[in-house]
DRENPA-3360 file (N, C-alpha, C; in nm, 2 decimals, always signed):
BEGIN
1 = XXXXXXXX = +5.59/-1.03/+11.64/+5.70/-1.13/+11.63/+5.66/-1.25/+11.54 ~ +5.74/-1.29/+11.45/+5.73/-1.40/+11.36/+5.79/-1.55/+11.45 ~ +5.68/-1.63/+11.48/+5.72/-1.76/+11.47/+5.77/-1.84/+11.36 ~ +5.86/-1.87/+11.37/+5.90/-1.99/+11.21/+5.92/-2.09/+11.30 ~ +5.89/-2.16/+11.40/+5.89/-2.31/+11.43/+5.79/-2.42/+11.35 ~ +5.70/-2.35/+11.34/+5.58/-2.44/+11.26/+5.60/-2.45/+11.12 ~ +5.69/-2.41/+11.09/+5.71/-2.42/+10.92/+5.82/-2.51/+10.90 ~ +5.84/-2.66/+10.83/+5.92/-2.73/+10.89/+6.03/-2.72/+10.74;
9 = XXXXXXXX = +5.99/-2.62/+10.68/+6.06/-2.59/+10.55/+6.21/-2.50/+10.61 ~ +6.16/-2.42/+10.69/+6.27/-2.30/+10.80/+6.41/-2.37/+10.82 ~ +6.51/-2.30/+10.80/+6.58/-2.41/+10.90/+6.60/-2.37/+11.04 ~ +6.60/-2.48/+11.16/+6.60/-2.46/+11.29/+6.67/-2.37/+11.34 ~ +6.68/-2.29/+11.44/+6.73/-2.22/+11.54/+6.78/-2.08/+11.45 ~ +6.67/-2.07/+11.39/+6.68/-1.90/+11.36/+6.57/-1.82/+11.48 ~ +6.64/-1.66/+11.53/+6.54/-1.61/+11.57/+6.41/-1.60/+11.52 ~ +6.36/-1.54/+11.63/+6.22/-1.49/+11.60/+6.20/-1.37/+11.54;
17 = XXXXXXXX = +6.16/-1.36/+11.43/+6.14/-1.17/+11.40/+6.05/-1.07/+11.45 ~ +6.11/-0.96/+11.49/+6.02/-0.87/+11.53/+6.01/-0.75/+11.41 ~ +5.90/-0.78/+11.39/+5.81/-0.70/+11.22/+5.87/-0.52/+11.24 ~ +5.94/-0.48/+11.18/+5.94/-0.34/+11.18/+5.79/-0.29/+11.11 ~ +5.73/-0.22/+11.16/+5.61/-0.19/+11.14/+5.55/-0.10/+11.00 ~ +5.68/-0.07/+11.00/+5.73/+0.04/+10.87/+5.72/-0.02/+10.71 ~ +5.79/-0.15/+10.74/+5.85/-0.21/+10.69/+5.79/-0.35/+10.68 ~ +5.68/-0.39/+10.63/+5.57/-0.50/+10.70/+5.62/-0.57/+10.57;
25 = XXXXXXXX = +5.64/-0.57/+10.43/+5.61/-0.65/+10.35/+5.73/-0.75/+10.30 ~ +5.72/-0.83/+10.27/+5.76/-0.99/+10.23/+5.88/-0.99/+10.08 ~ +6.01/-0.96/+10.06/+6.04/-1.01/+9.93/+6.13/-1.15/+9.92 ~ +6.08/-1.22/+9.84/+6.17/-1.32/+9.77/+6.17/-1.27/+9.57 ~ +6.31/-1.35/+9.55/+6.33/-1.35/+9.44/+6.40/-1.49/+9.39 ~ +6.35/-1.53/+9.32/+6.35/-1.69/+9.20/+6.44/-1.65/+9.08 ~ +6.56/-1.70/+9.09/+6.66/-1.72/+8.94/+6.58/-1.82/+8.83 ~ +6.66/-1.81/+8.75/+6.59/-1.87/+8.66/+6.74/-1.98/+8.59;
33 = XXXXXXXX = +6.88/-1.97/+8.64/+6.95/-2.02/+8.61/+7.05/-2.04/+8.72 ~ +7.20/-2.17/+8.69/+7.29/-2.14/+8.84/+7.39/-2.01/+8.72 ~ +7.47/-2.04/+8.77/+7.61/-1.95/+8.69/+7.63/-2.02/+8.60 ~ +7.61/-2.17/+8.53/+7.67/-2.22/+8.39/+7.51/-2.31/+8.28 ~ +7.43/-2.33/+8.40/+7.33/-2.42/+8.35/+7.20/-2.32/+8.32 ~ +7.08/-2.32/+8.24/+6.98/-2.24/+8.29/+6.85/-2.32/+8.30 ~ +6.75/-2.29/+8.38/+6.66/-2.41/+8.44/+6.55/-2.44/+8.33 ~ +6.57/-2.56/+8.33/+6.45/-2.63/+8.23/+6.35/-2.68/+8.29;
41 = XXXXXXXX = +6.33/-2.67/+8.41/+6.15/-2.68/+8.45/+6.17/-2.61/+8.60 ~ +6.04/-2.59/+8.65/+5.98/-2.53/+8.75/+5.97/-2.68/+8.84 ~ +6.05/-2.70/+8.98/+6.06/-2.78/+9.07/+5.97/-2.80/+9.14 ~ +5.89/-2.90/+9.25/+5.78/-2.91/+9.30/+5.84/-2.86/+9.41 ~ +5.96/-2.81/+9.44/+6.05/-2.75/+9.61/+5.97/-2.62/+9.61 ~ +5.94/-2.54/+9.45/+5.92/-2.41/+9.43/+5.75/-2.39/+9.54 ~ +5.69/-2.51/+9.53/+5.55/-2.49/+9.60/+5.61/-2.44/+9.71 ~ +5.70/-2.51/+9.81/+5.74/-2.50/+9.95/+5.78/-2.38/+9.95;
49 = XXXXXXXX = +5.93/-2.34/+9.86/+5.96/-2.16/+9.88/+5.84/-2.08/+9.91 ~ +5.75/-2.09/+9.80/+5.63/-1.96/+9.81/+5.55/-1.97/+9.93 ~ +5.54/-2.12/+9.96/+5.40/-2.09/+10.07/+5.49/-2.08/+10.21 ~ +5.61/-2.10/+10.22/+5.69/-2.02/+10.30/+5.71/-1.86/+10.34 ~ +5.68/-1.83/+10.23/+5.63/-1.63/+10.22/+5.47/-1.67/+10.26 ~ +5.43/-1.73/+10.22/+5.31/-1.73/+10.25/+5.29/-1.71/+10.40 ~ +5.36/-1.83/+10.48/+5.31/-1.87/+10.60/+5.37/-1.72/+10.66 ~ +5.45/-1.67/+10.66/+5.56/-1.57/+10.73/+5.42/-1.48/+10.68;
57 = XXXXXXXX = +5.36/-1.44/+10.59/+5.26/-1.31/+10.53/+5.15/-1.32/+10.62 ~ +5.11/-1.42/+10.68/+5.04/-1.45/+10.74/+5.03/-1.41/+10.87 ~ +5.12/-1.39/+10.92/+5.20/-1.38/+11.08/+5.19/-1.21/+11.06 ~ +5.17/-1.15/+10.98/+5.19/-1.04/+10.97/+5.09/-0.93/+10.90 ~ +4.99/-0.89/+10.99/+4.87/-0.81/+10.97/+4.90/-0.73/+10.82 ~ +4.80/-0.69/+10.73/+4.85/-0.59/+10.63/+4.97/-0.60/+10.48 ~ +5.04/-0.73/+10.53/+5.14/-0.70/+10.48/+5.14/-0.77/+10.33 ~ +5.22/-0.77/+10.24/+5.24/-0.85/+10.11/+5.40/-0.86/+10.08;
65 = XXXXXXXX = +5.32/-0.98/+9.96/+5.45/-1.01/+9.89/+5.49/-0.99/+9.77 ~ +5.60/-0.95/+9.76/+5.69/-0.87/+9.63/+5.79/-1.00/+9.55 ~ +5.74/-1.08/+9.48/+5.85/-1.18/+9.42/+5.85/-1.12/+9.29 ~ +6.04/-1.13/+9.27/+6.10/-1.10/+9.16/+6.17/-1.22/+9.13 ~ +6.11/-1.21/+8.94/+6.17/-1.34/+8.90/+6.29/-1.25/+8.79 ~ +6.47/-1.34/+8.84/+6.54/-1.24/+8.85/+6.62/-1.31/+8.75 ~ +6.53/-1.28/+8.58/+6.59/-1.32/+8.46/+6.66/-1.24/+8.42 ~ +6.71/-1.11/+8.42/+6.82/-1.06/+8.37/+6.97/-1.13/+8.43;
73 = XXXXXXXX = +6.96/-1.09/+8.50/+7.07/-1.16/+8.61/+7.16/-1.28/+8.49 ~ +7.08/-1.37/+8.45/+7.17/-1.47/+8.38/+7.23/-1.47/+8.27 ~ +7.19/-1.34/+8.19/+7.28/-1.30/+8.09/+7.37/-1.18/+8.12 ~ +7.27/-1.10/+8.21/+7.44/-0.97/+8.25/+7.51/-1.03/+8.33 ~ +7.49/-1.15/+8.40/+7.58/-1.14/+8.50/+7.67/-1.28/+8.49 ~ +7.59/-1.36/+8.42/+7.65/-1.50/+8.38/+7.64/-1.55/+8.23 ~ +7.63/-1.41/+8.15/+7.69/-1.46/+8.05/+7.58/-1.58/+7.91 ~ +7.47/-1.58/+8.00/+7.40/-1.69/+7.94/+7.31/-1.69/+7.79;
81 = XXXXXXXX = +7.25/-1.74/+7.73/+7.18/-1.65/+7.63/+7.05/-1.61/+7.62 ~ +7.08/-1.49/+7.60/+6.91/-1.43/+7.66/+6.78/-1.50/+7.64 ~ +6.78/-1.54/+7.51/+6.65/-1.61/+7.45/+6.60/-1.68/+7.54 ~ +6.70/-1.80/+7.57/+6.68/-1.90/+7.66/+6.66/-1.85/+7.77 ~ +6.74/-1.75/+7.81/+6.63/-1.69/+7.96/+6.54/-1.64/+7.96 ~ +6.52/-1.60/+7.84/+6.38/-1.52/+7.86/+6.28/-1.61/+7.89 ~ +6.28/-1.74/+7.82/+6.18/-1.86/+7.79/+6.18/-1.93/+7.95 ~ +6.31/-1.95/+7.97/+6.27/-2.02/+8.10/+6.21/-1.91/+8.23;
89 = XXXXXXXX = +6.27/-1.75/+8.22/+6.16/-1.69/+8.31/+6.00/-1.67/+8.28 ~ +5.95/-1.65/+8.12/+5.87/-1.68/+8.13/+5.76/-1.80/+8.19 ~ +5.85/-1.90/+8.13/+5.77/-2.05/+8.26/+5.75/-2.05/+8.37 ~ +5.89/-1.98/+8.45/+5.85/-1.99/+8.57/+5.73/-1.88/+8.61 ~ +5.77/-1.75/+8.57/+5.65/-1.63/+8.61/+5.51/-1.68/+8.60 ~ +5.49/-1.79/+8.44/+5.35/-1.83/+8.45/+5.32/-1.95/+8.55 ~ +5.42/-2.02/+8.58/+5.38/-2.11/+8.71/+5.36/-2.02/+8.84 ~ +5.42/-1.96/+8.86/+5.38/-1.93/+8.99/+5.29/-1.80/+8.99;
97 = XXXXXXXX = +5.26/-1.75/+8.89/+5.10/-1.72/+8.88/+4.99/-1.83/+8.87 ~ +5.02/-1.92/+8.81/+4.93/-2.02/+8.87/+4.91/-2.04/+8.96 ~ +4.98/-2.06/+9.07/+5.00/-2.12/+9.17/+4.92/-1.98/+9.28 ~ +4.98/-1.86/+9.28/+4.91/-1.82/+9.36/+4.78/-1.75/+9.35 ~ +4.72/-1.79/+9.21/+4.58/-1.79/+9.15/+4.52/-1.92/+9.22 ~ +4.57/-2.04/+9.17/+4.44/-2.17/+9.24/+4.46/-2.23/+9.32 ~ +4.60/-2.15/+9.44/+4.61/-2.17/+9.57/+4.56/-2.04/+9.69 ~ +4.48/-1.93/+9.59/+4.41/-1.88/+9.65/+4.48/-1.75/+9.76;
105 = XXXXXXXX = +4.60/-1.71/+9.69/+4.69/-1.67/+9.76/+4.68/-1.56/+9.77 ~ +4.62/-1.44/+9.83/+4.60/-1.33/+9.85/+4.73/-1.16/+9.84 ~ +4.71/-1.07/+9.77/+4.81/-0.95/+9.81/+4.96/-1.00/+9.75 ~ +4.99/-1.06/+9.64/+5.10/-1.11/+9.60/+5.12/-1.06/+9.51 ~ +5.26/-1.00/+9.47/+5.26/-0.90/+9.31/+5.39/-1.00/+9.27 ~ +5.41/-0.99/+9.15/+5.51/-1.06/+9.06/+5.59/-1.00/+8.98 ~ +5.74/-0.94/+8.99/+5.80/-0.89/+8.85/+5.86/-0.99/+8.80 ~ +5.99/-0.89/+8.70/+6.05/-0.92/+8.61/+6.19/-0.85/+8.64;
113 = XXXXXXXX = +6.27/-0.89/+8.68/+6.39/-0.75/+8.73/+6.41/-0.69/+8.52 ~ +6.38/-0.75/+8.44/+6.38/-0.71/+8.29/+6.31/-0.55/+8.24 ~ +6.18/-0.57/+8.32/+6.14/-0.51/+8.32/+6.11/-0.33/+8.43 ~ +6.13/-0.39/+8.53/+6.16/-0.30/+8.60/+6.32/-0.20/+8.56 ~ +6.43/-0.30/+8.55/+6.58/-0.22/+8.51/+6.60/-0.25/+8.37 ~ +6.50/-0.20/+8.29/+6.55/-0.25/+8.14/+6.66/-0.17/+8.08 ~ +6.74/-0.08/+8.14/+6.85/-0.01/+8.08/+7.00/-0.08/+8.16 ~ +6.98/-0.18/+8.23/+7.05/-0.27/+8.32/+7.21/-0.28/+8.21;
121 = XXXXXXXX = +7.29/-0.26/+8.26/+7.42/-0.26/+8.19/+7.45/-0.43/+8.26 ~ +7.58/-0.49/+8.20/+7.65/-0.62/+8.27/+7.73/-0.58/+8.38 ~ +7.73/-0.67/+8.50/+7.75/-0.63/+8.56/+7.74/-0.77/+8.69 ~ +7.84/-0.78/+8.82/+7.79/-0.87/+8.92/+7.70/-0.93/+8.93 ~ +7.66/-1.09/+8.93/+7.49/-1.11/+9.01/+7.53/-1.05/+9.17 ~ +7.59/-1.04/+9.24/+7.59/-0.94/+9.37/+7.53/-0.80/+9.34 ~ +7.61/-0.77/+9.27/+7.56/-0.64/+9.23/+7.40/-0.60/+9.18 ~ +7.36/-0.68/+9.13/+7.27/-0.71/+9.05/+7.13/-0.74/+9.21;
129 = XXXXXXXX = +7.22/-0.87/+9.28/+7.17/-0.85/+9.38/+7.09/-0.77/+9.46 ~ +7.20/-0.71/+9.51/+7.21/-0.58/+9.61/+7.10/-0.48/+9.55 ~ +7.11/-0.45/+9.41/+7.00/-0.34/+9.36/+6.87/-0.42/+9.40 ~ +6.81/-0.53/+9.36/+6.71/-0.56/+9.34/+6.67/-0.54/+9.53 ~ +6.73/-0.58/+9.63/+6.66/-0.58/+9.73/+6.63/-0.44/+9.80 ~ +6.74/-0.34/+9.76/+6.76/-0.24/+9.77/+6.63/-0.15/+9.75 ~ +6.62/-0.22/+9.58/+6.49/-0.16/+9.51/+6.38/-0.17/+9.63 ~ +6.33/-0.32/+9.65/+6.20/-0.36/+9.71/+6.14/-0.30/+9.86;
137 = XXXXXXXX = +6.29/-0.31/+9.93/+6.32/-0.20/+10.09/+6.28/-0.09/+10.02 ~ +6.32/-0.01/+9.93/+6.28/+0.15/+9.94/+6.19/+0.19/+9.89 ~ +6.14/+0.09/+9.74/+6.00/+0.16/+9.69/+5.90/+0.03/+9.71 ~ +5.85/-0.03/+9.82/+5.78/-0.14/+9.86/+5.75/-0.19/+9.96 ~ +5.87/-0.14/+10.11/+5.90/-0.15/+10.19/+5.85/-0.27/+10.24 ~ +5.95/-0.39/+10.20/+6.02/-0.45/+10.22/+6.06/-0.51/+10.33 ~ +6.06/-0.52/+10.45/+6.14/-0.53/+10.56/+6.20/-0.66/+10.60 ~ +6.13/-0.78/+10.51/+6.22/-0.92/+10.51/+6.18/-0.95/+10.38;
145 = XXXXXXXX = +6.34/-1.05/+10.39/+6.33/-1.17/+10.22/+6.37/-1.30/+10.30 ~ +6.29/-1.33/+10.22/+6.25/-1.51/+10.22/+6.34/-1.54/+10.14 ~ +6.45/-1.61/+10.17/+6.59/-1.69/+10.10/+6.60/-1.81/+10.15 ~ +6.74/-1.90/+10.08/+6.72/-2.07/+10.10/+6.85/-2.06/+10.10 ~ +6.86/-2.11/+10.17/+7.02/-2.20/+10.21/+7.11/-2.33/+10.17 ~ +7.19/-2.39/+10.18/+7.23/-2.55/+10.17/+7.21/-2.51/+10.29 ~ +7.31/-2.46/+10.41/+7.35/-2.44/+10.55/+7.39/-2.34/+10.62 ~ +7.31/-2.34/+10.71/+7.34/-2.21/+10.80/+7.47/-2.21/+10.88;
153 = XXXXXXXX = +7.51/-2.34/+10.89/+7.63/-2.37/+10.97/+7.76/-2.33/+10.85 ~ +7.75/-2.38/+10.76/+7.85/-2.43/+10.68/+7.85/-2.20/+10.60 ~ +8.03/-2.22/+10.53/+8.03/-2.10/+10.43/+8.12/-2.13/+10.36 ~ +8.11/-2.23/+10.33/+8.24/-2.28/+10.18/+8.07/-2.28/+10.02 ~ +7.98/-2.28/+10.10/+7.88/-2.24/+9.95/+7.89/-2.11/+9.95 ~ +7.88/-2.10/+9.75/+7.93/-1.97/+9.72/+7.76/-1.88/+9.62 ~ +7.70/-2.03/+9.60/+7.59/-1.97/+9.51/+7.45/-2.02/+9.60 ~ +7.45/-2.01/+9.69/+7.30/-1.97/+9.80/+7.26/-1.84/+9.85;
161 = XXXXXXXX = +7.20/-1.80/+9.89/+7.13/-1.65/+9.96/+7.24/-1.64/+10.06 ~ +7.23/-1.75/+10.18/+7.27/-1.70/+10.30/+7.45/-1.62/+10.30 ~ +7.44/-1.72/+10.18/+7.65/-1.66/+10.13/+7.62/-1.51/+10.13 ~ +7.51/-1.50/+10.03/+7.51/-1.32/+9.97/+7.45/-1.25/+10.08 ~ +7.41/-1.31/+10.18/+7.35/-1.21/+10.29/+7.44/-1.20/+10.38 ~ +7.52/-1.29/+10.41/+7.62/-1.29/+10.50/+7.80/-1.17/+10.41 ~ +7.78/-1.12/+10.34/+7.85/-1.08/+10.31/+7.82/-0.95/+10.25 ~ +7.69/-0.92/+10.23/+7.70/-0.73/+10.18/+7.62/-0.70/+10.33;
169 = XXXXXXXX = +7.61/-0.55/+10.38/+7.56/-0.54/+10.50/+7.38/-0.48/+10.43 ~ +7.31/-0.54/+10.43/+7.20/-0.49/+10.39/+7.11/-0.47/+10.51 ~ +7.01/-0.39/+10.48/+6.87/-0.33/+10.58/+6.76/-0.43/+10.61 ~ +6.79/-0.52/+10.52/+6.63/-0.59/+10.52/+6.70/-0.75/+10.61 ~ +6.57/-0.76/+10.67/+6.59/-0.92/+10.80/+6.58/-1.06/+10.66 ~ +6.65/-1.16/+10.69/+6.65/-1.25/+10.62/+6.59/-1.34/+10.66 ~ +6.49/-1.46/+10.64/+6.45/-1.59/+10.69/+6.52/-1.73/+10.58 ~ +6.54/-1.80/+10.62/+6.65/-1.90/+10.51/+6.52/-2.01/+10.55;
177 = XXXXXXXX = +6.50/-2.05/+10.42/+6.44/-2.25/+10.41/+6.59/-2.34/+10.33 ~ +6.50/-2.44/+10.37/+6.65/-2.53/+10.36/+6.60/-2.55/+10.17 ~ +6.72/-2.63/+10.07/+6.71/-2.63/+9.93/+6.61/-2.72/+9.90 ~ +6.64/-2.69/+9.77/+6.55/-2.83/+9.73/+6.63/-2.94/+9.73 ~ +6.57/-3.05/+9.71/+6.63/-3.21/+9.68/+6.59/-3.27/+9.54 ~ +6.70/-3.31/+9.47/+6.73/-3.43/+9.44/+6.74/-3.59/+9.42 ~ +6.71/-3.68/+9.35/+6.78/-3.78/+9.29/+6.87/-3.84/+9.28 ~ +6.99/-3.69/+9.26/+7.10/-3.72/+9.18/+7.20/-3.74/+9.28;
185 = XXXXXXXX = +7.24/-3.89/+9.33/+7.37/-3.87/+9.44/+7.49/-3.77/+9.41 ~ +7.51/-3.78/+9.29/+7.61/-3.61/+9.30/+7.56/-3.47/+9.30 ~ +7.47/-3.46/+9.29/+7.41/-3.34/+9.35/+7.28/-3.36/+9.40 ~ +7.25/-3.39/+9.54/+7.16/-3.41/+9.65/+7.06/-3.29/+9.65 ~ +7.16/-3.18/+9.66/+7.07/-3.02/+9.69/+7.05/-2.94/+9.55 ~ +6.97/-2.87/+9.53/+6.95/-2.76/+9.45/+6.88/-2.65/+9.47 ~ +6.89/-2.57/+9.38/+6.81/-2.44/+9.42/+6.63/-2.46/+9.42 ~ +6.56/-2.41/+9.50/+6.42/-2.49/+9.49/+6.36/-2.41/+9.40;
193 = XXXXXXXX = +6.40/-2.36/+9.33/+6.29/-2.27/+9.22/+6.37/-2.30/+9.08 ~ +6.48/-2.37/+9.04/+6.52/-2.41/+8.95/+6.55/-2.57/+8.91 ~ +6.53/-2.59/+8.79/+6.62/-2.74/+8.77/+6.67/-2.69/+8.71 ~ +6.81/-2.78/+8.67/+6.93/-2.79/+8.58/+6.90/-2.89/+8.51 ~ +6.89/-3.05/+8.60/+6.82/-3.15/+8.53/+6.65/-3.21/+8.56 ~ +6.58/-3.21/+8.50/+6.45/-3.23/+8.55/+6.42/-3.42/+8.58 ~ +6.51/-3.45/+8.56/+6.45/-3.62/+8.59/+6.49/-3.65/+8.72 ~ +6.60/-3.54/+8.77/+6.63/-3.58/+8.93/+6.52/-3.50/+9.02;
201 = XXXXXXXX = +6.40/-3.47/+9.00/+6.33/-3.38/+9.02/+6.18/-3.40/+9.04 ~ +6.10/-3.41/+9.10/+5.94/-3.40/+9.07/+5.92/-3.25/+9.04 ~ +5.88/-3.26/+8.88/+5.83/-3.12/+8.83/+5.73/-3.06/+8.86 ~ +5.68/-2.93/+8.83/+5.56/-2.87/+8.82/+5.54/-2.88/+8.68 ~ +5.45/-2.92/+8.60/+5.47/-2.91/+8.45/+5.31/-2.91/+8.39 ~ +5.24/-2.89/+8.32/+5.08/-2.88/+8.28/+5.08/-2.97/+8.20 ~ +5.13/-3.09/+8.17/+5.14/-3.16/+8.13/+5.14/-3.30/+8.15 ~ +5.20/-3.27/+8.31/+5.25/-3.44/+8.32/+5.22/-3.44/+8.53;
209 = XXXXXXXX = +5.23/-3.52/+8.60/+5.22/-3.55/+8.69/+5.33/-3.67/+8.75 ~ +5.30/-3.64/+8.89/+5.44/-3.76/+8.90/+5.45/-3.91/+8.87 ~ +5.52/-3.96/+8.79/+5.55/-4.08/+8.77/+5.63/-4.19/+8.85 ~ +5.69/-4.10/+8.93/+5.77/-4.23/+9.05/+5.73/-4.30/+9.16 ~ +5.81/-4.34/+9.16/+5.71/-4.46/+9.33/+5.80/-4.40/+9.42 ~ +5.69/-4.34/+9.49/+5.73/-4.22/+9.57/+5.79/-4.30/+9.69 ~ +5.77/-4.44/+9.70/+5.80/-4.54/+9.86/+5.96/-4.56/+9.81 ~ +6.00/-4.56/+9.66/+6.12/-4.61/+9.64/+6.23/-4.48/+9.66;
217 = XXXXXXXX = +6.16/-4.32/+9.67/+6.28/-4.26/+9.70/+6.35/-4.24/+9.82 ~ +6.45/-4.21/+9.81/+6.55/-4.19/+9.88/+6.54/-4.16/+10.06 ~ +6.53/-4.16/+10.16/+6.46/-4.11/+10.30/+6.47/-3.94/+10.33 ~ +6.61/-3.89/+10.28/+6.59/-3.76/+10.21/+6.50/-3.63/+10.14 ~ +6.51/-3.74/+10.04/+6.42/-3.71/+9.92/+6.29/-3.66/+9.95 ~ +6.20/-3.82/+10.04/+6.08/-3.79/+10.08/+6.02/-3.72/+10.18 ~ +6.12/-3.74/+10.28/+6.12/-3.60/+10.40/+6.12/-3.51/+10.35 ~ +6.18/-3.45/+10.26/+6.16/-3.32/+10.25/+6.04/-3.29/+10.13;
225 = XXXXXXXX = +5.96/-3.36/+10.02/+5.88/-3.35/+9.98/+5.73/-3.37/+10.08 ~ +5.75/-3.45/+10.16/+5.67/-3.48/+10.27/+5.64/-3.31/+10.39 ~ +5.76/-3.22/+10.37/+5.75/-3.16/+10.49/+5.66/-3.04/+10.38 ~ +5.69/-3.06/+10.25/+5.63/-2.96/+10.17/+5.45/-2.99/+10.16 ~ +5.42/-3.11/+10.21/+5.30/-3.13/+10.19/+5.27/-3.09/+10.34 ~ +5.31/-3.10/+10.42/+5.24/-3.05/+10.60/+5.25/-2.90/+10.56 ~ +5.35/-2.83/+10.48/+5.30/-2.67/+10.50/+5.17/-2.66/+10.40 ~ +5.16/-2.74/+10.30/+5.01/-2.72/+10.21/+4.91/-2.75/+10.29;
233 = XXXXXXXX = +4.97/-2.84/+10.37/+4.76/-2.90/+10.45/+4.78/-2.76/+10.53 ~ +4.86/-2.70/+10.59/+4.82/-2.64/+10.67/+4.80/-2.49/+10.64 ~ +4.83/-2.46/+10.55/+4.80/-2.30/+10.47/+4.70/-2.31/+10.37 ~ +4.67/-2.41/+10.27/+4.59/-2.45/+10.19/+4.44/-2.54/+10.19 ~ +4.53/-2.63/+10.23/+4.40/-2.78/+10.20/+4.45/-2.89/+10.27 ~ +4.39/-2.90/+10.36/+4.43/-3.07/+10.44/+4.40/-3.20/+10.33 ~ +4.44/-3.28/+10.37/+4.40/-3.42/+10.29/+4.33/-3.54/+10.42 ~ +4.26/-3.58/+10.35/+4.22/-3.72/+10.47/+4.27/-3.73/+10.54;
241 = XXXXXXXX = +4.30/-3.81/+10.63/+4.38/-3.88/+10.72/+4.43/-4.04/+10.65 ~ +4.56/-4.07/+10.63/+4.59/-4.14/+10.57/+4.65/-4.15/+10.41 ~ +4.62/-4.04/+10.40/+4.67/-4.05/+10.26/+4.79/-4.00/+10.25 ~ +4.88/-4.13/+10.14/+4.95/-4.17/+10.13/+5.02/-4.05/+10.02 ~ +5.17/-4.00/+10.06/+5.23/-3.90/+10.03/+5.24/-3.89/+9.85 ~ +5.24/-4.04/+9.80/+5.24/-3.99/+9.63/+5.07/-3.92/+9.61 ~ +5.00/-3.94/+9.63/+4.90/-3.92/+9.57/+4.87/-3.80/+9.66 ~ +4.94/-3.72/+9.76/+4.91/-3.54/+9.83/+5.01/-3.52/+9.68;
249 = XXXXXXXX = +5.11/-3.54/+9.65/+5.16/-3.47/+9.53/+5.08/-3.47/+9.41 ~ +5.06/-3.58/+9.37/+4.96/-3.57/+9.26/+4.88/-3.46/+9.27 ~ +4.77/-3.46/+9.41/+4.66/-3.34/+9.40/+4.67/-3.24/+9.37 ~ +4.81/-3.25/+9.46/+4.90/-3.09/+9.43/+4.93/-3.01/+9.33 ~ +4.98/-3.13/+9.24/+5.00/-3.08/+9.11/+4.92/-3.08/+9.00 ~ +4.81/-3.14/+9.04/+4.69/-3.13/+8.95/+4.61/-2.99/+8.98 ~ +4.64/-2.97/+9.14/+4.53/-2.86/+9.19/+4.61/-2.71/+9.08 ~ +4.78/-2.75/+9.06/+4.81/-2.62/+8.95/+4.77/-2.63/+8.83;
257 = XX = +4.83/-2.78/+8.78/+4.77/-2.81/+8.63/+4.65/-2.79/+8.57 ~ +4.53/-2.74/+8.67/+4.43/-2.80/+8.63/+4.33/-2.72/+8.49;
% end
């Protein structure tokens, strides 16, 4: 059985999973655009998604994880222009090979849905959906995906996981983390593995590190960057005692950059 209480990324009052034995391994999948915008940097929320598979991989003897970064998707299904997706999936793919290279992340494979369904016609992102999980349950076996929510309560959202899980009947168990956050009082939530705009955002970038005064954001904001740094101390790397939440980001993102 999977505990998700200790992962404060989860959202609350989901069961407990009981691991089909068969079926031991881990998939999530990372877009690389929404349906009009496509993402111009890799978000610091994206740390939290992964080490959320992480923590759940953990709980679970033997098992691994299958992340698909699901760059076709935004030109068959939304129309977008390839080029530009191709560039932004490649960023993300190389960040989060980073990341589970010098976070030490054990049993983790990485595609390309491009590359796997390169004869892929246009066609639904449901549709599009539905295959890729489809794929991972039967030649991977699969048995949960790690997805993100705005709300478990709420179903007037039309572009989160829990919409598309709650609506095709699929085989594989779901665990939802809550979105990423924002800056932007008109849009508070986003997808944690994409930006649309990167200034409302603490990036992942090999470049640059955070520039904000982390005491002046929002109580939102920092809670949930804050909750992303209690799953790092506790899967990764603890920090002193006392130290002050801008400078656990910094580490953080130096410990990718580096």
């Amino acid at each position: 059985m999977i505990n998700l209480s200790q992962n404060p990324l989860f959202w609350p009052n989901q069961a407990d999973f009981i691991v089909d034995q068969t079926k031991p391994n881990i998939f999530l999948g990372t877009g690389i655009a929404t349906e009009t915008k496509i993402s111009q940097a890799a978000p610091f929320d994206l740390i939290g998604f992964l080490l959320s598979a992480e923590f759940v991989k953990l709980q679970i003897p033997k098992s691994q994880v299958f992340l698909l970064v699901a760059d076709q998707h935004a030109w068959l299904a939304n129309n977008l222009d390839r080029e530009q997706c191709k560039k932004a999936a490649a960023n993300l793919h190389q960040i989060i090979q980073i990341i589970i290279t010098n976070f030490k992340l054990e049993n983790w494979y990485i595609f390309k849905a491009s590359e796997i369904f390169p004869n892929a016609l246009p066609q639904s992102y449901e549709a599009l959906e539905t295959r890729d999980v489809l794929h991972f349950f039967n030649q991977h076996n699969c048995g949960l995906k790690i997805g993100w929510s705005f709300s478990l309560a709420e179903t007037n959202h039309k572009t989160d996981e829990s919409h598309f899980d709650q609506q095709f009947g699929l085989p594989i168990q779901s665990i939802f983390t809550k979105p990423g956050v924002t800056i932007n009082p008109n849009k508070p939530q986003e997808s944690p593995y994409l930006s649309t705009d990167p200034a409302a955002r603490i990036i992942i970038d090999q470049h640059s590190t955070p520039e904000w005064n982390v005491a002046k954001l929002n109580p939102a904001v920092k809670n949930h960057l804050n909750r992303i740094t209690i799953l790092f101390e506790k899967l990764i790397n603890a920090f002193p005692n006392k130290t002050p939440l801008e400078n656990k980001l910094k580490s953080i993102i130096n410990l990718i950059c580096q």
